[in-house]
N, C-alpha and C positions, 0 to 999 in steps of 0.2 A: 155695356156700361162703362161709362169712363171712369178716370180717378178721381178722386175728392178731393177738394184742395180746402188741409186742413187750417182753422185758423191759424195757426201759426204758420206759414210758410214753408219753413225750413223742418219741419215736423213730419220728416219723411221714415219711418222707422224700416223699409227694407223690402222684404219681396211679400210678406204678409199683413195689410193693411184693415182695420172694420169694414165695415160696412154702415151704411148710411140705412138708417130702417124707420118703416115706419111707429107711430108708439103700439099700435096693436101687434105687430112680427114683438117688438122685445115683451110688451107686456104678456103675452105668450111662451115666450122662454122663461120669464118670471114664475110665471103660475106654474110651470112645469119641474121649476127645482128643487128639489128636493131640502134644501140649507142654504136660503138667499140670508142676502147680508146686506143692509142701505148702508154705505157710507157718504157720509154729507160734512161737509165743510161749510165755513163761515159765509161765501156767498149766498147760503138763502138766506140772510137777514137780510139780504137788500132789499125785498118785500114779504109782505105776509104769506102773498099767495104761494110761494117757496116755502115755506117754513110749515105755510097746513098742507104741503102736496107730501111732506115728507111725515107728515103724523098721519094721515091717512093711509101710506104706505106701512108705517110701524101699527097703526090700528086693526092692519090685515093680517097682523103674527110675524112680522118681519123683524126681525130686531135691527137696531140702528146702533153703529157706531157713529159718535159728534165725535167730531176732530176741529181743531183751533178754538175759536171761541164762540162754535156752532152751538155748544149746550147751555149758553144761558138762554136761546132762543124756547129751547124746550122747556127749563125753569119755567122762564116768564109765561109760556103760555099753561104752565102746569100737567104738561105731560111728561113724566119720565119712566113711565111701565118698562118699556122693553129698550128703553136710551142708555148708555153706557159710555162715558168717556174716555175717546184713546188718540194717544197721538199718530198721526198719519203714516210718517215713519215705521216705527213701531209696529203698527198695524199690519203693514205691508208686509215684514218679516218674516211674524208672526203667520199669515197667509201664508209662506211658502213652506213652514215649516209643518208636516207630514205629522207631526210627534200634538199639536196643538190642541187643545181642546173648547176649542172657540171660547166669545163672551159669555153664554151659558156654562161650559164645562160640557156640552152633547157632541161634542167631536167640530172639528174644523168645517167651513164652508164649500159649497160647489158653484156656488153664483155672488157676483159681488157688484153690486149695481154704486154708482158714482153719482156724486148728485149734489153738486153747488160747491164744487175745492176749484182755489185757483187755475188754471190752465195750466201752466208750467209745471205747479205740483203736482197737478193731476195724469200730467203726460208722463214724466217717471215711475212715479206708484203703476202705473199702468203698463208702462213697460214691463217692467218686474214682474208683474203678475202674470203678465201676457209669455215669457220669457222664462220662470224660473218656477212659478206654479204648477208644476207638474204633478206632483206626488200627492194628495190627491190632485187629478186636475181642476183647476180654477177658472172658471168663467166671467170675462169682468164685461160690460157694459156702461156705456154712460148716457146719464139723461140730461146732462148740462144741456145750454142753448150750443153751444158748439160743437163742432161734429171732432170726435179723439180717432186718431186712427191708428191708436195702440190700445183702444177696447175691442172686444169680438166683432160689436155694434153698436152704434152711435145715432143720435139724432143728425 
């Protein structure tokens, strides 16, 4: 298997890189975690069919963190059950810190699936996680159209 050559070029994070997978291998580590987390970003308002992949992910018990200005997509379509708004940042912190008790209050996450945040922000936040999420350990994934090679696994 060769290397990936991530959108961004210069996006080379070092000697531990994702992998390129297909959506049944990740939707498989999904089903399997025990405390997944969707994080989604303002790029799925660029169409609809983004914005229902990520209510149908939250309609299967997953809870969604909206980061930028991802949650008025969920207003306007009038689902907010299990949507919670936080800033990206923030977010990511919060993920490394051991002591957390997630957006529920039921303990912190073990899977954190990515899913429509810019590239660039999504390549840092993912760093981190990938890097510093140890304590419990954290599993990040992304389902954007481009392949992150600072998630476990990536499209």
């Amino acid at each position: 298997m060769g290397m990936e050559i991530p959108f961004d070029v210069a996006n080379i994070p070092g000697p531990e890189m994702g992998e390129v997978a297909p959506p049944e291998v990740i939707g498989n580590y999904i089903s399997s975690a025990k405390r997944p987390l969707l994080v989604v970003g303002s790029e799925i308002l660029r169409d609809d069919f983004f914005l229902e992949t990520a209510i149908e992910i939250g309609k299967k018990g997953i809870p969604i963190a909206a980061t930028g200005h991802s949650i008025r997509g969920f207003v306007e379509k009038g689902y907010t059950e299990n949507v919670n708004y936080y800033n990206l940042h923030e977010l990511t912190n919060c993920l490394r810190d051991p002591n957390w008790k997630g957006l529920d209050g039921k303990g912190n996450y073990d899977f954190v699936i990515f899913f429509g945040i810019v590239y660039y922000y999504a390549s840092q936040m993912l760093s981190c996680i990938k890097n510093f999420a140890i304590d419990p350990l954290i599993r990040a994934v992304s389902i954007d159209r481009y392949y992150h090679p600072q998630a476990r696994m990536s499209f």
